[in-house]
C-alpha positions as CSV (number, residue, x, y, z in Angstrom):
1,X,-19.1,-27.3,-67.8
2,X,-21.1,-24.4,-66.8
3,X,-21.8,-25.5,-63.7
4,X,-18.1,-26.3,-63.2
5,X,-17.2,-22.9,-64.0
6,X,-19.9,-21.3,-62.3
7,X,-18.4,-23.1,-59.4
8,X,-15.1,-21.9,-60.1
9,X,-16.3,-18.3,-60.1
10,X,-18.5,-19.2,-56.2
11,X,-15.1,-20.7,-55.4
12,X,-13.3,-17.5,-56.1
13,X,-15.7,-14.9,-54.9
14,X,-15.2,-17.1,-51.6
15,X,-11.7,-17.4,-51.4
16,X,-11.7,-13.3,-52.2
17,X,-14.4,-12.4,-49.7
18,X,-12.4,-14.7,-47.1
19,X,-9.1,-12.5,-48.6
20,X,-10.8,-9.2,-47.9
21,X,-12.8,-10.5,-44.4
22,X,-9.3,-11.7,-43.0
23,X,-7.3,-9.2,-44.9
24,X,-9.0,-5.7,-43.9
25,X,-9.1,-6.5,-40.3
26,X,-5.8,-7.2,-40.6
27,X,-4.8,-3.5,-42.0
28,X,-7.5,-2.2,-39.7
29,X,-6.1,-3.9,-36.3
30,X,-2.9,-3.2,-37.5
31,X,-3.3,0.9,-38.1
32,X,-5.3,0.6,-34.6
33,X,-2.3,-0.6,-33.2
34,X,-0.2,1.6,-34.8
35,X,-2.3,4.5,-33.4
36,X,-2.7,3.1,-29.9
37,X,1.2,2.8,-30.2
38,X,1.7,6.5,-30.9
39,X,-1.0,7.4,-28.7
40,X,0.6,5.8,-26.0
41,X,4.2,6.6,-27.1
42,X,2.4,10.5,-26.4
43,X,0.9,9.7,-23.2
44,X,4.4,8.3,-22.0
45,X,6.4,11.4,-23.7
46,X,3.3,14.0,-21.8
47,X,4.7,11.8,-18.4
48,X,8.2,11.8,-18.6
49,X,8.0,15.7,-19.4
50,X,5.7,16.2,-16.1
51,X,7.7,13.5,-14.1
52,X,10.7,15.9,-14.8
53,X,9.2,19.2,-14.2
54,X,7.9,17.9,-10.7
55,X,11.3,16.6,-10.2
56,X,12.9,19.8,-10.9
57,X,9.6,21.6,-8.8
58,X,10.8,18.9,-5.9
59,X,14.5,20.1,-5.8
60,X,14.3,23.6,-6.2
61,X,11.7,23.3,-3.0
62,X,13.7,20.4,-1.0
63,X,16.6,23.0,-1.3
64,X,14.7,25.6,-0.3
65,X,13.2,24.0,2.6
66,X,16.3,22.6,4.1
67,X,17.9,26.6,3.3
68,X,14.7,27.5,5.8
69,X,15.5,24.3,8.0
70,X,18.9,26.1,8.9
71,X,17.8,29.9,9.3
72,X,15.6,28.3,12.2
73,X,17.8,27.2,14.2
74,X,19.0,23.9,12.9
75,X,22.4,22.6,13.1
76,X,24.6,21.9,9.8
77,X,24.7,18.3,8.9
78,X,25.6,16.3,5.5
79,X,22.0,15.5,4.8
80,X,20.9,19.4,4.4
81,X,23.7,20.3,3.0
82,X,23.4,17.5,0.1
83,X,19.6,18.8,-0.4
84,X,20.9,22.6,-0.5
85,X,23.9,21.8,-3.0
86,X,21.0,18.9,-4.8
87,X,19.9,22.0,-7.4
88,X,23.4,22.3,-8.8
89,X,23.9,19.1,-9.9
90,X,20.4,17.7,-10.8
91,X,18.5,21.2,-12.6
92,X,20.9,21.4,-15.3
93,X,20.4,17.6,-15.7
94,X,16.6,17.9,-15.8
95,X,16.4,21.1,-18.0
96,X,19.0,19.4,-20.4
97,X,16.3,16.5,-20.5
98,X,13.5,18.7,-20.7
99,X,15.1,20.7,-23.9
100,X,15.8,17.2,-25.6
101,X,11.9,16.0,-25.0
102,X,10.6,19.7,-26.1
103,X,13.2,20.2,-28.8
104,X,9.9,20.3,-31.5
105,X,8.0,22.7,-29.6
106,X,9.6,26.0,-29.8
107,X,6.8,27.4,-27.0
108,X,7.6,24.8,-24.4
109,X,11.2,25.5,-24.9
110,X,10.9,29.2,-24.1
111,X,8.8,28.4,-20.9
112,X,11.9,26.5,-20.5
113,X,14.4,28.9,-20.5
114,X,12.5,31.2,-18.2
115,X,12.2,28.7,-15.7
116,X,16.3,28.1,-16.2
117,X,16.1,31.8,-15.3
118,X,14.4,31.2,-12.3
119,X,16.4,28.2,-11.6
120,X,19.3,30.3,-12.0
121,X,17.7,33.4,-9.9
122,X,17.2,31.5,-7.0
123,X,20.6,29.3,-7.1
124,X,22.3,32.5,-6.9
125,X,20.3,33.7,-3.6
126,X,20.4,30.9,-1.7
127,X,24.1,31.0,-2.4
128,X,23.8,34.4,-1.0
129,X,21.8,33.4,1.8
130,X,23.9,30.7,2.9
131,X,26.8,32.9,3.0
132,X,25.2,35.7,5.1
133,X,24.3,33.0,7.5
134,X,27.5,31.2,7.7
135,X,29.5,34.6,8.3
136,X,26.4,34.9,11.0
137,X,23.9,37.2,9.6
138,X,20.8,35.2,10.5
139,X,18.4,38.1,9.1
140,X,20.2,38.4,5.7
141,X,20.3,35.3,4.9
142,X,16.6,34.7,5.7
143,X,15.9,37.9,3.7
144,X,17.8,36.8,1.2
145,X,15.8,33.9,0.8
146,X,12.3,36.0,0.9
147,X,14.0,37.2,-2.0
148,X,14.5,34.4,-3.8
149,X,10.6,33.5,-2.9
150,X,9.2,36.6,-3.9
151,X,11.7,37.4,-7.1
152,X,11.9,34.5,-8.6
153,X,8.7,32.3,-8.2
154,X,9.0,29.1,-10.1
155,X,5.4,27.5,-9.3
156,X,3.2,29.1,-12.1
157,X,5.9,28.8,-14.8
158,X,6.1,25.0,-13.9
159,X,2.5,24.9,-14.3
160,X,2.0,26.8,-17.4
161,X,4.3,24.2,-19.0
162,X,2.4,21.3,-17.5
163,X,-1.0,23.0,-18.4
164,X,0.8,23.2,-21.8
165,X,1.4,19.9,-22.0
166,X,-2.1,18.1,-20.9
167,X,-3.3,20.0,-23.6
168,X,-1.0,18.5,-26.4
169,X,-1.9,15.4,-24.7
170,X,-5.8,16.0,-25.3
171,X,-5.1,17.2,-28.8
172,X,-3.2,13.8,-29.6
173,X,-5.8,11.6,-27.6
174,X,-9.0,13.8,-29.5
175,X,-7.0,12.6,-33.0
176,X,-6.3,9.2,-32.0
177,X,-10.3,8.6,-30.9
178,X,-11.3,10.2,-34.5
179,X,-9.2,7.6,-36.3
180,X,-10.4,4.2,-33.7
181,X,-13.7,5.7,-34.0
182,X,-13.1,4.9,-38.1
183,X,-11.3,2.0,-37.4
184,X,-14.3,0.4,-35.1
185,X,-16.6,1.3,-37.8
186,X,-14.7,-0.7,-40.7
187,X,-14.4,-3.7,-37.8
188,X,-17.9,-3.7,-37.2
189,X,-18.6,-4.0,-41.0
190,X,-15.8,-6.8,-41.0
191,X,-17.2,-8.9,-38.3
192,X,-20.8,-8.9,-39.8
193,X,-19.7,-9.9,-43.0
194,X,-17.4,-13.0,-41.5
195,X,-20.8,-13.6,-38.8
196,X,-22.7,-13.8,-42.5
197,X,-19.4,-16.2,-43.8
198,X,-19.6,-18.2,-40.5
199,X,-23.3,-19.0,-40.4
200,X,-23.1,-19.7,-44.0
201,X,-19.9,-22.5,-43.4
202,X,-20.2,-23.2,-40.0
203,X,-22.7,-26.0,-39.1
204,X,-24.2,-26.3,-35.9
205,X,-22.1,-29.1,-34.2
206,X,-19.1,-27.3,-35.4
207,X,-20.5,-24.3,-33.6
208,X,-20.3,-26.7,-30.3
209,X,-17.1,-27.9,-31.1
210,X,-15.4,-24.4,-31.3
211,X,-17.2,-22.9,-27.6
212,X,-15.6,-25.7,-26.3
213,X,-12.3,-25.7,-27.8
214,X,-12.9,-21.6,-26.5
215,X,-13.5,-22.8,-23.2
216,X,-11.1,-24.5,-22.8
217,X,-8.4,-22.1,-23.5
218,X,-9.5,-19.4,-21.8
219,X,-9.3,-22.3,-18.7
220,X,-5.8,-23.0,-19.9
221,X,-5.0,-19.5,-20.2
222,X,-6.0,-18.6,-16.6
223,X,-4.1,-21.0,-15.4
224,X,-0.8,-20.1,-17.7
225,X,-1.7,-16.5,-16.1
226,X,-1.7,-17.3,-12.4
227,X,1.3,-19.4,-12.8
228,X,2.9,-16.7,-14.4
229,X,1.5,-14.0,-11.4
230,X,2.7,-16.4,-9.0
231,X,6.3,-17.1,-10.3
232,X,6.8,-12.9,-11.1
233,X,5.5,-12.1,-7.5
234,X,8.4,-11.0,-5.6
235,X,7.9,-12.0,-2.0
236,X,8.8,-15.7,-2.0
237,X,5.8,-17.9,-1.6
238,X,5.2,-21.8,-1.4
239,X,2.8,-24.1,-1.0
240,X,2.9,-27.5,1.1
241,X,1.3,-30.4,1.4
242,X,-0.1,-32.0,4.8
243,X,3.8,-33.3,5.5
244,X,5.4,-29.6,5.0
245,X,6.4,-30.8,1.8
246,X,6.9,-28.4,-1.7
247,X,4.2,-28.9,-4.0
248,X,4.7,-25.8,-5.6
249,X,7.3,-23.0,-5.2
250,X,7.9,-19.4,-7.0
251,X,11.2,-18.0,-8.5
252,X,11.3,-15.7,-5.2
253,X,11.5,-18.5,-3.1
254,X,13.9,-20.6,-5.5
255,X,16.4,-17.3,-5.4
256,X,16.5,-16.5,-1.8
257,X,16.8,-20.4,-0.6
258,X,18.6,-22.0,-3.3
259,X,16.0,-24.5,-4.2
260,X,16.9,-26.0,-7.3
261,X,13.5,-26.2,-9.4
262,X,14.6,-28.5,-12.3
263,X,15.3,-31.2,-9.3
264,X,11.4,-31.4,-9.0
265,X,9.1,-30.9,-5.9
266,X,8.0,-32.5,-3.1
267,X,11.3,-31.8,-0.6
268,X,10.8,-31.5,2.8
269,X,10.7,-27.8,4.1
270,X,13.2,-28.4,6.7
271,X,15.7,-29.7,4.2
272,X,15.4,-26.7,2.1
273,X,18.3,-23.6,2.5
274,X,20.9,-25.4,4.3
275,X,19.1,-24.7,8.1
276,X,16.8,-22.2,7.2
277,X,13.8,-23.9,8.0
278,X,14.9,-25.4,11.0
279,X,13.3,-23.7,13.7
280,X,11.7,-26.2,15.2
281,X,9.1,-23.5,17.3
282,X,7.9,-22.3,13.1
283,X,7.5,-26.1,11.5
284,X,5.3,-26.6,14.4
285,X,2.7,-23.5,13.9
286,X,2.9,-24.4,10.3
287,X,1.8,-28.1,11.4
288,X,-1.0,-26.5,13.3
289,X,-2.3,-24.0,10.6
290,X,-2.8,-27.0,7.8
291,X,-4.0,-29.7,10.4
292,X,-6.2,-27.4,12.8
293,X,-7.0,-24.7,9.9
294,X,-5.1,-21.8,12.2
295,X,-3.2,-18.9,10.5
296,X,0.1,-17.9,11.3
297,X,0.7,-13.9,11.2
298,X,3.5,-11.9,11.0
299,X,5.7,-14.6,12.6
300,X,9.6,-13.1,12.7
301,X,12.6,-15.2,12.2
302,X,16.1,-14.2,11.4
303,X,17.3,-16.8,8.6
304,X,20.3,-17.2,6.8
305,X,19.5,-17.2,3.3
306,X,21.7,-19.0,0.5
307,X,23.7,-15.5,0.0
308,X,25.2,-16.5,3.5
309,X,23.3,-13.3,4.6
310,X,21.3,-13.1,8.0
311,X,17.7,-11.8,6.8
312,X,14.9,-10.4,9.3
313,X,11.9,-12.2,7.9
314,X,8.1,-12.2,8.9
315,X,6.3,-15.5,7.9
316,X,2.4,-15.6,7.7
317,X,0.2,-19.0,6.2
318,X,-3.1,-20.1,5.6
319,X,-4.5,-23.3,4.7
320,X,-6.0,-23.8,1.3
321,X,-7.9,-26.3,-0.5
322,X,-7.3,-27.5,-3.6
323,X,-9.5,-27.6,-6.6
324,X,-8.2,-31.0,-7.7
325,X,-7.5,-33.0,-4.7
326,X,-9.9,-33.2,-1.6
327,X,-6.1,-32.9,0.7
328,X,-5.5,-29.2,2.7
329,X,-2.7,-27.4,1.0
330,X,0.1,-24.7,3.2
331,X,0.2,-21.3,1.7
332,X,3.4,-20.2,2.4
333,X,4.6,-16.3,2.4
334,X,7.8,-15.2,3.1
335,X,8.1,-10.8,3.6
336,X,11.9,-9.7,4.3
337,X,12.1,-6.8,6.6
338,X,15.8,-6.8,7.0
339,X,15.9,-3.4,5.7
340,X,13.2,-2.1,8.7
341,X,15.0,-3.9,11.3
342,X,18.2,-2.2,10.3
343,X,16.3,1.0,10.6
344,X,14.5,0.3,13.9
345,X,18.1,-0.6,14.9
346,X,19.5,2.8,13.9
347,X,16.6,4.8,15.8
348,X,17.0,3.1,18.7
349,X,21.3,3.5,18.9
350,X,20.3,7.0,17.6
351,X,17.9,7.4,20.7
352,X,20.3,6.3,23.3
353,X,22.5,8.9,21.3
354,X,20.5,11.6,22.1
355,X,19.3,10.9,25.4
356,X,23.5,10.8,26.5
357,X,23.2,14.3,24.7
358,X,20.3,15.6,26.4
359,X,22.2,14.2,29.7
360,X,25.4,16.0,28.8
361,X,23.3,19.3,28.2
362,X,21.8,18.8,31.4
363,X,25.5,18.3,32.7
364,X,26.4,21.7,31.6
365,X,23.1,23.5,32.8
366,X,24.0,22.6,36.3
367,X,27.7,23.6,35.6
368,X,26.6,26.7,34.5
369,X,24.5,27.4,37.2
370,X,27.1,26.4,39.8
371,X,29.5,29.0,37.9
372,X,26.6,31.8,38.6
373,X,26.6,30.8,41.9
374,X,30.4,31.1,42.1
375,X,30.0,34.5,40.4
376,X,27.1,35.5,42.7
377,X,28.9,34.7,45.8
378,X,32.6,34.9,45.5
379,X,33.1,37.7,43.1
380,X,30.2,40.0,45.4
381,X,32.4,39.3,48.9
382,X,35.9,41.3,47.3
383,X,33.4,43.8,45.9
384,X,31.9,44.4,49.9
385,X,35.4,44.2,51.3
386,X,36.3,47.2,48.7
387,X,33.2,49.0,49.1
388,X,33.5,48.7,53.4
389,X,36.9,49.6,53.7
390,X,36.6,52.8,51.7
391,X,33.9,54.1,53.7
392,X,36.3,53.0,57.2
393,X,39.1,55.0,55.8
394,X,36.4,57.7,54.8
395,X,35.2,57.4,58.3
396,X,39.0,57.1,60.0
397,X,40.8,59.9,58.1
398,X,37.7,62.3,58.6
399,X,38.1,66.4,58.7
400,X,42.2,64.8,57.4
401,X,40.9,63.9,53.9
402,X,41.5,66.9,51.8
403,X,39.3,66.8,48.1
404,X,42.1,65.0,46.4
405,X,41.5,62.0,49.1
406,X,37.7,62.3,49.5
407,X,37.6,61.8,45.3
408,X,39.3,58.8,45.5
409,X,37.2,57.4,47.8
410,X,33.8,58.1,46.0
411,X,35.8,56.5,42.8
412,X,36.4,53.6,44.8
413,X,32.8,53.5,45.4
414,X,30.8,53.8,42.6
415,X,33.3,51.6,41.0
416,X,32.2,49.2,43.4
417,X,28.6,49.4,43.1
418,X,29.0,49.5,39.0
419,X,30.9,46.2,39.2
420,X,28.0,45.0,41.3
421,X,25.6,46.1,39.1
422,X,27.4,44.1,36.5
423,X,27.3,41.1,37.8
424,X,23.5,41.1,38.8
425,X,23.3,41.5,35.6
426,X,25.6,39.3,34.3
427,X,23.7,36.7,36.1
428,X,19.9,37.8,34.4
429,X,21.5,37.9,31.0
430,X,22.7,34.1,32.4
431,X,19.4,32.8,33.5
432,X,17.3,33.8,30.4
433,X,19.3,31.7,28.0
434,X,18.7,29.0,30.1
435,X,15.3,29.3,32.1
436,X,12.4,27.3,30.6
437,X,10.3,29.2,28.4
438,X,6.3,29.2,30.1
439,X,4.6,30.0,27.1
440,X,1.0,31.5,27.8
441,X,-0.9,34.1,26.1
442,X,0.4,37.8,26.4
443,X,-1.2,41.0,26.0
444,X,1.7,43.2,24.8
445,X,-0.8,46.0,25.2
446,X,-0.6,45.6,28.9
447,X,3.4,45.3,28.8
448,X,4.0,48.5,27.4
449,X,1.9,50.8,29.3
450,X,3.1,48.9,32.4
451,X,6.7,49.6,30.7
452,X,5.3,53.3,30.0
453,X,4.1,53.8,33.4
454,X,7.3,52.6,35.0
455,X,10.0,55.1,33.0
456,X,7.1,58.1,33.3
457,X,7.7,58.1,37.5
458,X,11.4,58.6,36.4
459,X,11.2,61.2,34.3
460,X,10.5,64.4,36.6
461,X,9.5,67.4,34.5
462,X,10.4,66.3,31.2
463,X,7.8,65.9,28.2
464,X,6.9,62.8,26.6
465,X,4.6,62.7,23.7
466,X,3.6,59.0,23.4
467,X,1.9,57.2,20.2
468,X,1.2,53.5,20.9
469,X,-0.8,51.6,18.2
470,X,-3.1,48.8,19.5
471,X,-0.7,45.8,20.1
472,X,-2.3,41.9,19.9
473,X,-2.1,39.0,22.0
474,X,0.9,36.8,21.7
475,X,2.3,33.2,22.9
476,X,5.2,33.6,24.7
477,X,7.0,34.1,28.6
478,X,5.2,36.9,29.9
479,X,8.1,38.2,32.1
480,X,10.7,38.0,29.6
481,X,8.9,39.7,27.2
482,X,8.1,42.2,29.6
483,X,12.3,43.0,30.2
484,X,12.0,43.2,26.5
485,X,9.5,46.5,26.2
486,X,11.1,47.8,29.8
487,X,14.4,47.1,28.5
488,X,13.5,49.1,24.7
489,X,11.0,51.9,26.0
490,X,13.5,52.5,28.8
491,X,16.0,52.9,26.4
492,X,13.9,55.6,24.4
493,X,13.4,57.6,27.4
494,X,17.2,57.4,28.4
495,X,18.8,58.6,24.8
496,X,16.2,61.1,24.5
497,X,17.2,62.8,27.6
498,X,18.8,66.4,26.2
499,X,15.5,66.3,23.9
500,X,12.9,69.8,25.0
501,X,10.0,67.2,24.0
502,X,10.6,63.3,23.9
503,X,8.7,62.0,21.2
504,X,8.2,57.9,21.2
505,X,6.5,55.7,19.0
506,X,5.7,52.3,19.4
507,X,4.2,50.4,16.8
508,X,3.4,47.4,15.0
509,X,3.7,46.0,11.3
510,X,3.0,42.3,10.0
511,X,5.0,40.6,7.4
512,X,4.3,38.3,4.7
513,X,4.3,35.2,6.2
514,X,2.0,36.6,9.1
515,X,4.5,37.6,12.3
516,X,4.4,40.5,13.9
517,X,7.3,43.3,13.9
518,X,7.1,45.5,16.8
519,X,9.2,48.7,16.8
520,X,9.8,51.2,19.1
521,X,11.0,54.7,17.8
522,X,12.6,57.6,19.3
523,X,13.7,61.5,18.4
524,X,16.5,60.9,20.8
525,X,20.7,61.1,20.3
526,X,20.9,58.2,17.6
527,X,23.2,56.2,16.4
528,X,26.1,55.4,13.6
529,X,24.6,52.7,11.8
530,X,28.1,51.8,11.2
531,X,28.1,50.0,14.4
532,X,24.7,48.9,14.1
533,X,25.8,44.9,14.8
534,X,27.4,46.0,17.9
535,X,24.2,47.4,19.7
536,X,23.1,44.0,20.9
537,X,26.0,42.4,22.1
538,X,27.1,42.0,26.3
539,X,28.7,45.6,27.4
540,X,28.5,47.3,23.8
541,X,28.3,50.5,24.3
542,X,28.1,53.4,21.2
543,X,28.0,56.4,24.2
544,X,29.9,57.2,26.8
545,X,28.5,56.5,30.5
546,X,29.3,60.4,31.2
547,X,25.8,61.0,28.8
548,X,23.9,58.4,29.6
549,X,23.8,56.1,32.1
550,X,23.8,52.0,31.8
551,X,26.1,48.9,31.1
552,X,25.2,47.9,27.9
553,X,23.8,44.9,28.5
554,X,19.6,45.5,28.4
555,X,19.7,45.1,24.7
556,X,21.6,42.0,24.6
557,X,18.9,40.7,27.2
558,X,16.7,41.5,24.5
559,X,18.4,40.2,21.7
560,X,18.4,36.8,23.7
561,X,14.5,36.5,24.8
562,X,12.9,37.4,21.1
563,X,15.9,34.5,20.0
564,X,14.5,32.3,22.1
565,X,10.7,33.1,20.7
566,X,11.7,32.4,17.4
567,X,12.0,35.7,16.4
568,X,15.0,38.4,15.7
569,X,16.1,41.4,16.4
570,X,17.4,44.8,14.6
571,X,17.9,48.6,14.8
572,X,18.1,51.7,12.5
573,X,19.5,55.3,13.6
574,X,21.0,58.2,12.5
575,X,23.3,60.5,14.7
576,X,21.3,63.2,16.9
577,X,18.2,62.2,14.8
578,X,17.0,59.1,16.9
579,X,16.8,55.4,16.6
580,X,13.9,52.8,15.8
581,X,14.2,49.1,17.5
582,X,12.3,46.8,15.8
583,X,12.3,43.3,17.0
584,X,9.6,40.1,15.3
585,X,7.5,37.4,16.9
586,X,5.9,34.4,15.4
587,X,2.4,35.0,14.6
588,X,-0.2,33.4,17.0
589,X,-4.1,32.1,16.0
590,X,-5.6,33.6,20.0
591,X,-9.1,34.6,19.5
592,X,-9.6,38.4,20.0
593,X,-5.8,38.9,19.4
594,X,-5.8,42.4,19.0
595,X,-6.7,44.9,22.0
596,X,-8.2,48.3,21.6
597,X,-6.5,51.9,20.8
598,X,-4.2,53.5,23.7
């Protein structure tokens, strides 16, 4: 009786120590899961909240770069303008997801509403910009988007949120390793006490018996796992036997070919997607590759899958041997590249597009030059005609001309030789929008005092005070940037004319972004900056020819040539208080690029 109950009692502390052996890993693997759960949830919140900032980084900047893409030069097409207008749709989107992930952290949320500002700041600007440049001011938009750049800078707010958040994330993680760390403590003591249990119930052949029965599970579960790799692969793959028959197939291949799996296996391959597999050129290299153990690579094919659409595909295969049968096996892959070809396709029709572009361009380069050859020669004959026969009746009437007579006939003259004039220069002001650029190093210290030199042989007895600051090397066409500093320093010698002393600057500055901003400056007769945007443009004149001399055309050249290096072109001025021309080139890396003092 004693015994019996004493058994009892070894029965029950069993069954309880069992209980609490199987029981508190259960509540311990279960809390563990639990945490890894929220830990993870975490780590996937911290992501999504990233993965939207970096979204909202990338559109503000794909906007931004497509605004730049068009101040250089580029011409409007739906592509920028989707990624300029991309911010108006998509940041309210992201910030409304970003408020609705943060909503329990009111810090985040602030650093959220100042990067709205920003958001909003530089919306506004490029909106600004892209007007400017669509009524064709060039420079204001592109200043307006400096602005933007410098005013509203969006980079460190985006990553003080994002520091913000890797360090919630560490918080979390540092918690959730404090309570696994508990959790692998109370499993340890759990699996010693069941390894005591165990060696107390488990006798040696049952030991045997269960590595086995382990064995062979984990051997049934590799399999069940590269069956299931295999059928959730998505490039369709298949595997043949010696007679190109299916001995095994994956849900890829079953989709795009219509093979029906629940019919079985071993169907011939050229029976399979109604003519797919009849190229009789590909079941031959796939004969090859299982009987002479060759490999096929990147073999194309266009086949018409069970969608009755023509695919581009590229077929590779190797032969295998299998574990269970001393037979080769075919290891069939199947890549589509329909997608690639389309796009190969579209380069190459959008290739022959721009080479009948480039052809029509060329067209009306040489019509253009015919037409200055027309100008050159046909418009210049009348002009001699004019300009002849006023000096024969000059010469005929003789001592008959009274003053009246003889005015006339020096009218007639210079008129001629003006409209002359014009057309020479007509013609340059032609040829430098079209000549090729030969870009070379330039020493713009040797331009201007060559320009200096030139307009001081002019001047007579007048006095020019000259400061030049030391000017650097630049890429660009030597001569056309030398009619620039003729055409500008000439300029400042001209209008400063009724001056007692001329006194001329020339000088350099260097912007943000590294280019250089040449200007040169004048004491001289000014201008109305009212009619600033008229300085540059073919015969613009703001003074009459009576006061000074020219036919408004040498700043126009200039405006042209610093186009054409990438650079712009602008002018301040106040009436009888001089003028400053300032005009920018693209900064260049020549060694040594700045020369010594004048």
């Amino acid at each position: 009786m004693i015994e019996r109950i004493g058994l009892r009692w070894r029965l029950v502390g069993l069954l309880a120590a069992v209980l609490a052996i199987v029981a508190l890993p259960y509540v311990v693997t279960r809390s563990s899961a639990e945490d890894a759960l929220n830990s993870r949830d975490w780590v996937t919140h911290t992501a999504d909240v990233k993965a939207s900032v970096y979204r909202l980084d990338a559109v503000l900047r794909s906007s931004e770069a497509a605004m730049y893409t068009l101040l250089a030069g580029a011409e409007h097409d739906p592509e920028l303008d989707e990624r300029i207008e991309a911010p108006r749709r998509k940041v309210p989107e992201i910030l409304a997801s970003l408020r609705a992930m943060t909503r329990d952290n009111v810090d985040q949320l602030n650093r959220l509403g100042n990067i709205e500002s920003i958001a909003s700041g530089r919306l506004a600007l490029t909106d600004q910009a892209m007007a400017r440049l669509k009524s064709g001011d060039r420079a204001g938009a592109l200043a307006s988007m400096e602005d933007a750049r410098h005013m509203f800078p969006v980079r460190a707010k985006v990553l003080e949120l994002l520091d913000e958040e890797s360090k919630l994330l560490g918080a979390r993680r540092a918690q959730a390793q404090g309570l696994a760390s508990n959790n692998r403590v109370v499993l340890l003591v759990a699996a010693l006490a069941q390894i005591a249990l165990l060696g107390i119930v488990v006798i040696v052949s049952e030991r045997q018996i269960a590595i086995r029965l382990a064995a062979e599970s984990k051997t049934a579960e590799a399999v069940m796992r590269s069956q299931l790799i295999v059928q959730a692969v998505r490039e369709p793959i298949a595997m043949l036997d010696g007679e190109l028959r299916t001995l095994l197939v994956n849900t890829a291949f079953a989709e795009l070919y219509g093979f029906d799996t629940e019919s079985g296996i071993n169907h011939p391959l050229n029976e399979i997607g109604e003519g797919a597999w009849t190229d009789s050129a590909l079941l031959q290299r796939l004969a090859d590759v299982i009987a002479r153990d060759r490999e096929l690579w990147d073999y194309e094919l266009t086949q018409r899958t069970v969608d009755g659409v023509d695919r581009f595909v590229v077929i590779n295969a190797r032969r295998i041997e299998q574990p269970d049968d001393a037979t080769p096996a075919l290891l069939l892959t199947v890549s589509d590249i329909t997608a690639r070809a389309l796009v190969e396709q579209k380069v190459n029709e959008l290739n022959r597009q721009l080479e009948g572009k480039v052809e029509q361009v060329s067209d009306v380069n040489r019509e253009l030059e015919a037409f200055s050859y027309s100008v050159s020669h046909d418009l210049r004959a009348p002009l001699r005609h004019i300009s002849g026969f006023a000096a024969k009746l000059e010469t005929h009437l003789g001592d008959r001309a009274d003053d009246r007579v003889r005015h006339y006939i020096d009218v007639i003259g210079s008129s001629s030789r003006r409209m002359a004039q014009l057309i020479d220069d007509l013609l340059v002001f032609s040829r430098l929008g079209r000549g090729a650029l030969r870009l070379q190093p330039v020493d713009m210290q040797s331009l201007v005092e060559e320009a200096r030199s030139l307009v001081e042989s002019d001047v007579g007895s007048r006095r020019l005070e000259w400061r030049i600051a030391p000017m650097p090397i630049v890429i660009g066409d030597e001569n056309m940037l030398r009619t620039v500093w003729q055409n500008l320093i000439g300029n400042a010698v001209k209008y400063t004319g009724n001056r007692e002393v001329a006194r001329i600057e020339i000088g350099l500055d260097r912007t943000s972004a590294g280019d250089y901003e040449f200007f040169v400056r004048d004491n001289g007769a000014g201008f109305d900056m009212q009619y600033a945007g008229k300085l540059f443009g073919v015969f613009q004149r703001l003074h009459r020819a009576s006061e000074f001399p020219g036919n408004g055309i040498g700043l126009a050249n200039v405006r042209r040539i610093v186009a054409r290096h990438g650079g712009r072109t602008w002018a301040e001025g106040e009436i009888d208080r001089g003028a400053t021309f300032h005009f920018s080139l693209p900064a260049s890396d020549v060694p040594g690029a700045r020369t010594g003092d004048s």
